[in-house]
VMD Tcl script that draws the C-alpha trace (Angstrom):
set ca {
  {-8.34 5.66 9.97}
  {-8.04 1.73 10.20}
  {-8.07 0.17 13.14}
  {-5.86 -1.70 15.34}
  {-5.95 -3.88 18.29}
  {-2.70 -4.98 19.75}
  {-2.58 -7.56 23.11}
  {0.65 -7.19 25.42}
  {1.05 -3.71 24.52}
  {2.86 -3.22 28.25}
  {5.35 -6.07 26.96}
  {8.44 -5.18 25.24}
  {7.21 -6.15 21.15}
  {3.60 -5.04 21.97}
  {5.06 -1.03 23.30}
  {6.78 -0.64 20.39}
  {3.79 -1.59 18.24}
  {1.78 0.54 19.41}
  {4.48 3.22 19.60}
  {5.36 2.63 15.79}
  {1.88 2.99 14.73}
  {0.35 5.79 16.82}
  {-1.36 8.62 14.85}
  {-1.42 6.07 11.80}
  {-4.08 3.64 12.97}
  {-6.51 3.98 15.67}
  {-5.38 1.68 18.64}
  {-6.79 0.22 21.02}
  {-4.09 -1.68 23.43}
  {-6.38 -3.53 26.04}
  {-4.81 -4.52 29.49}
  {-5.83 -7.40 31.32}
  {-8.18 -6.10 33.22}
  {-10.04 -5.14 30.07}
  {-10.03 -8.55 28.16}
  {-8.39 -11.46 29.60}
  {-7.96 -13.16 26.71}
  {-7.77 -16.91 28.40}
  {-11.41 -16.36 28.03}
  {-13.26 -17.16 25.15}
  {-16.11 -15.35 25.39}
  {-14.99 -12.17 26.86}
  {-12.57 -11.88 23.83}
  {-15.50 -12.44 21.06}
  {-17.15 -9.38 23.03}
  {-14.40 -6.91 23.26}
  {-13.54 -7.81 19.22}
  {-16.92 -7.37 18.65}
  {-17.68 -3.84 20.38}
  {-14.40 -2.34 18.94}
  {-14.81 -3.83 15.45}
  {-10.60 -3.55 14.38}
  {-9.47 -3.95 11.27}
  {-6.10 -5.78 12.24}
  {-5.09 -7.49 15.44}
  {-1.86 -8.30 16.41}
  {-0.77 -10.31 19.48}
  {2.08 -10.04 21.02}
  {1.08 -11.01 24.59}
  {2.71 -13.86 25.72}
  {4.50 -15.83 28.62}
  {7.77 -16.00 26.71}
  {10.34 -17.04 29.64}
  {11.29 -20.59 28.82}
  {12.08 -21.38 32.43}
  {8.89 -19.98 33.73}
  {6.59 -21.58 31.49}
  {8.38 -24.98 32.41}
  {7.89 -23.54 36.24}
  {4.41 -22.96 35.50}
  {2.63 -25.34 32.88}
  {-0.73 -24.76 33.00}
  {-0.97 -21.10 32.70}
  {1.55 -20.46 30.00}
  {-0.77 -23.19 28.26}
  {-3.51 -21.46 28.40}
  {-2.07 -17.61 27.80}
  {0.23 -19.04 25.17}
  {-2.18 -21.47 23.35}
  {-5.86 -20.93 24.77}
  {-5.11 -17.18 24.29}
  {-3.96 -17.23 20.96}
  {-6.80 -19.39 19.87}
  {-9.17 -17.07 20.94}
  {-7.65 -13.98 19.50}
  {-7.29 -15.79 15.83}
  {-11.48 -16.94 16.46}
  {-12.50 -13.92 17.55}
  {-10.82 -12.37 14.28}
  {-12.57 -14.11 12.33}
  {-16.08 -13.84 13.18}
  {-15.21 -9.87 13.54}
  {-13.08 -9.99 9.99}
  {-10.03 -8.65 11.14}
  {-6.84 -9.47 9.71}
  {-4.88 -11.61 12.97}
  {-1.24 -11.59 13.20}
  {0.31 -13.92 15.91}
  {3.73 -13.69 17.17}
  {5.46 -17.14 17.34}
  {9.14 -17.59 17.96}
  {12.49 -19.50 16.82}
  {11.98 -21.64 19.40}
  {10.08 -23.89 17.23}
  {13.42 -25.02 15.84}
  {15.33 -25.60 19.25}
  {15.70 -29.48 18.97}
  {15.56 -29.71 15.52}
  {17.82 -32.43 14.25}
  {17.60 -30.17 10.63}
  {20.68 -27.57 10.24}
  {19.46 -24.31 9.18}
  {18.69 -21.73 8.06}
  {15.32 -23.62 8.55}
  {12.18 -23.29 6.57}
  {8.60 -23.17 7.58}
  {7.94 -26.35 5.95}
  {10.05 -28.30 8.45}
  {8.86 -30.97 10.72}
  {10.06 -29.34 13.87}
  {10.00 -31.23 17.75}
  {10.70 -28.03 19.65}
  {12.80 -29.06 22.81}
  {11.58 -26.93 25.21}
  {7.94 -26.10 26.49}
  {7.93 -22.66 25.08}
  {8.38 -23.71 21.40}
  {5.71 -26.52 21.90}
  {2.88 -24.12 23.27}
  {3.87 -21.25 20.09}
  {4.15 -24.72 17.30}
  {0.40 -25.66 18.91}
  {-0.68 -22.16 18.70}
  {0.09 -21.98 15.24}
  {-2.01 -25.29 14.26}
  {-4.79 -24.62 16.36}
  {-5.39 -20.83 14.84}
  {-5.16 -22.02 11.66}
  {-7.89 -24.61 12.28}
  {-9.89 -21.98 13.82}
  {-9.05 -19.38 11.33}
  {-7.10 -19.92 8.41}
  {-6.54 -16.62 6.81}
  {-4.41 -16.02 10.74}
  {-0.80 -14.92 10.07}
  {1.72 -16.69 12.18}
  {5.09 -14.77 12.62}
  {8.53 -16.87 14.26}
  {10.52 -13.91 15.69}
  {13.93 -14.45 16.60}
  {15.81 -12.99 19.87}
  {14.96 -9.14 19.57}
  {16.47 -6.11 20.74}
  {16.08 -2.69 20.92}
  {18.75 0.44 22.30}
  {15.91 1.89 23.74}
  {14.02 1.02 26.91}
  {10.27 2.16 27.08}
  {9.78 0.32 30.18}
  {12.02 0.34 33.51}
  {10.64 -3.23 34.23}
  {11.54 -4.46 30.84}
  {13.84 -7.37 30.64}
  {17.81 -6.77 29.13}
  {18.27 -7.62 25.41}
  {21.07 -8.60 23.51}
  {22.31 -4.69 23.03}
  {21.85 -3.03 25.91}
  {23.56 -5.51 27.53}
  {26.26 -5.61 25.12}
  {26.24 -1.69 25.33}
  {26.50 -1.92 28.95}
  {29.12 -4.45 29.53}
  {31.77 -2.51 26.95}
  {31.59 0.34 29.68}
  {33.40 -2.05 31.91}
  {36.65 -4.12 31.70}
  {35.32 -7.63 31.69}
  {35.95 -10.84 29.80}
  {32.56 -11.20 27.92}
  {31.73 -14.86 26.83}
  {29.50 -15.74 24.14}
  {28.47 -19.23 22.78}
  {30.45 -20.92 19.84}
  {28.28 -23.48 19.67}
  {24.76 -21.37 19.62}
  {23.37 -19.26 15.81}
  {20.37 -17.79 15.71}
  {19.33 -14.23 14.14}
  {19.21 -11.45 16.52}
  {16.62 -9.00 15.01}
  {15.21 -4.98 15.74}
  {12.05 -5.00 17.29}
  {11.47 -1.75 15.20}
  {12.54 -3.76 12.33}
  {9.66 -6.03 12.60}
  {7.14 -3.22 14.10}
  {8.39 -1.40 10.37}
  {7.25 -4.63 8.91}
  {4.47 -5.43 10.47}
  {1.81 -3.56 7.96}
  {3.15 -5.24 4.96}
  {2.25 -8.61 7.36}
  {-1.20 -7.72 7.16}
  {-1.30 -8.61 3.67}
  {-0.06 -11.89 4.21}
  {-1.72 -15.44 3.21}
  {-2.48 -17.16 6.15}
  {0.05 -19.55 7.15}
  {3.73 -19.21 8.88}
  {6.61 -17.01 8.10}
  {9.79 -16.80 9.53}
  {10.02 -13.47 10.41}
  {13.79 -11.80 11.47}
  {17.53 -10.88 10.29}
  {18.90 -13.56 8.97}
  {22.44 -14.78 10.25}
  {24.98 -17.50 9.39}
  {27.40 -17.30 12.54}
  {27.91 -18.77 15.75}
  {26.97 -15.93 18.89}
  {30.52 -15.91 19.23}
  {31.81 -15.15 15.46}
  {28.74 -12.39 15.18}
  {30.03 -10.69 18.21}
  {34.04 -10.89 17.20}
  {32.87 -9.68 13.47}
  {31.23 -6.65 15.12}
  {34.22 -5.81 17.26}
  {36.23 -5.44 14.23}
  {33.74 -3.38 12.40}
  {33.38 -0.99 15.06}
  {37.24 -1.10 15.48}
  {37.11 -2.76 19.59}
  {39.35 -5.01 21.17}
  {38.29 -8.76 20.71}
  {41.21 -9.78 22.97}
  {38.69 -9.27 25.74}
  {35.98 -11.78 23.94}
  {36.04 -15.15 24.72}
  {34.50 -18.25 23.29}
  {31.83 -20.29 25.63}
  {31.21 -23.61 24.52}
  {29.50 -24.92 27.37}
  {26.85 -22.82 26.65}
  {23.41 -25.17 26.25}
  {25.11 -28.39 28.02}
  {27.83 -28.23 25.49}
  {25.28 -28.82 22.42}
  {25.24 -27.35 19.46}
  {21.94 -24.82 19.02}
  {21.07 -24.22 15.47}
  {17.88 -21.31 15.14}
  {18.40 -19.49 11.98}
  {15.63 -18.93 9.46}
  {15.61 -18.97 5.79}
  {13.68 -15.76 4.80}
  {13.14 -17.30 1.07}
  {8.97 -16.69 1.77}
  {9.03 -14.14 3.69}
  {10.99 -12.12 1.05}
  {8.58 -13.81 -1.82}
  {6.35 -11.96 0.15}
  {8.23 -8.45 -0.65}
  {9.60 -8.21 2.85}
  {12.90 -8.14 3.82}
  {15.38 -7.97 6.58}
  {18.45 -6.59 7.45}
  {21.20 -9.22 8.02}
  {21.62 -9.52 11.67}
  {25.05 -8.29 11.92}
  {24.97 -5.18 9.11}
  {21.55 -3.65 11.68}
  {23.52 -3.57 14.92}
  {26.99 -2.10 13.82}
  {24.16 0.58 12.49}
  {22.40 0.59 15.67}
  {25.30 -0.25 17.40}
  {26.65 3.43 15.78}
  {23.47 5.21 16.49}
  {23.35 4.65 20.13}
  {27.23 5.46 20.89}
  {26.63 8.97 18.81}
  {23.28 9.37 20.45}
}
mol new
graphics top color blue
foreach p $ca { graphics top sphere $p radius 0.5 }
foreach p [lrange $ca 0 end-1] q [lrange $ca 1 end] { graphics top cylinder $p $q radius 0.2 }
display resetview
């Protein structure tokens, strides 16, 4: 059985890694207190003593406001960490997957869908620390597989502490009679987490390099959400268009997924997965 090592595995992507791939691949999910991996050496040792054949990490600050609240330490969890993860993988010769986001795009001048060959200036802190990341494992290591996820959701919750996603809030909010507002001025793909778990082994085979990695989606928040009303056969009366969302700005994160499906992988267009999901959960 091959093994795998997967960082963050308390964190909402790193659970349902591990919770994908149990009784497939040998895991070993180290906490904190195991291997901080801020430091260098203690991740070359733990690599090193449990020898895995693919890493993927997945831990991560990823609030935009706290990182901005808190500089120095998402710097060196979301870059020093990452670093040491892709140079540890190499000196052990395991396969290292890295999970970057969309936010590399926020700022970008470029309309999408954009491609991975863009020169992106990320606007916020977040998608500066992942775009650095990305560089700085691929000087260390550059066989290391860089993913940019989207916003991910999931209709389960594996975690009490986890934070709300784009579904079960939606699923919650239908339950009651309010006005629900969505951006008009905001696209981005919304994507399963067990979509990209699913996809995840055929990642392994990879070049090294970056690959957008997500549903693909063409419409505004607002125009997803009033498409899916009418699929599912709900009221869009009570939907209403926000466009002060972002300062009034216009947010553009989609992804083309022309290399990633080069690659043979592919991925459900945002809106077709959660009228499915969207089904499952309401018969479930």
């Amino acid at each position: 059985m091959k093994r795998l090592l997967v960082t963050g595995a308390s964190g909402f992507m790193g659970s349902r890694v591990v919770d994908f791939y149990r009784g497939k691949y040998e895991i070993c999910a180290p906490g904190h207190g195991e291997m901080d991996i801020t430091e260098e050496a203690e991740v070359i040792s733990g690599l090193r003593d449990w020898r895995p054949d693919y890493v993927v990490h997945c831990a991560a600050i990823s609030d935009i406001g706290r990182c901005e609240q808190e500089p120095e330490r998402s710097l060196r969890i979301n870059v020093d960490g990452a670093v040491n993860l892709a140079k540890a993988s190499a000196l052990v010769g395991a396969k290292c997957l890295l999970c970057s986001s969309d936010q590399v795009y926020a700022g970008s001048i470029v309309t999408g869908p954009h491609r991975e060959t863009e020169k992106v200036t990320p606007g916020n802190l977040y998608g500066r620390e992942k775009l650095l990341a990305e560089e700085k494992c691929l000087e260390v290591n550059p066989d290391c597989v860089s993913l940019r996820l989207s916003w991910m959701y999931d209709a389960r919750t594996l975690n009490e502490k986890e934070h709300g996603d784009f579904l079960r809030t939606l699923l919650a909010k239908i339950r009651t009679s309010e006005t629900l507002r969505y951006p008009g001025n905001d696209m981005r793909g919304i994507t399963d987490v067990n979509e990209v778990a699913e996809h995840l082994e055929a990642a392994f085979s990879l070049k090294g390099g970056v690959y957008n990695f997500g549903s693909p989606n063409a419409k505004s928040m607002y125009d997803t959400v009033h498409s899916l009303f009418e699929k599912l056969g709900w009221e869009t009366e009570r939907l209403a268009r926000d466009g002060e969302a972002h300062g009034g700005n216009s947010r553009d994160l989609t992804m083309s997924q022309e290399k990633t499906n080069g690659a043979g992988i592919y991925f459900m267009d945002t809106e077709e997965r959660l009228v499915r999901c969207i089904r499952a959960a309401i018969q479930n």
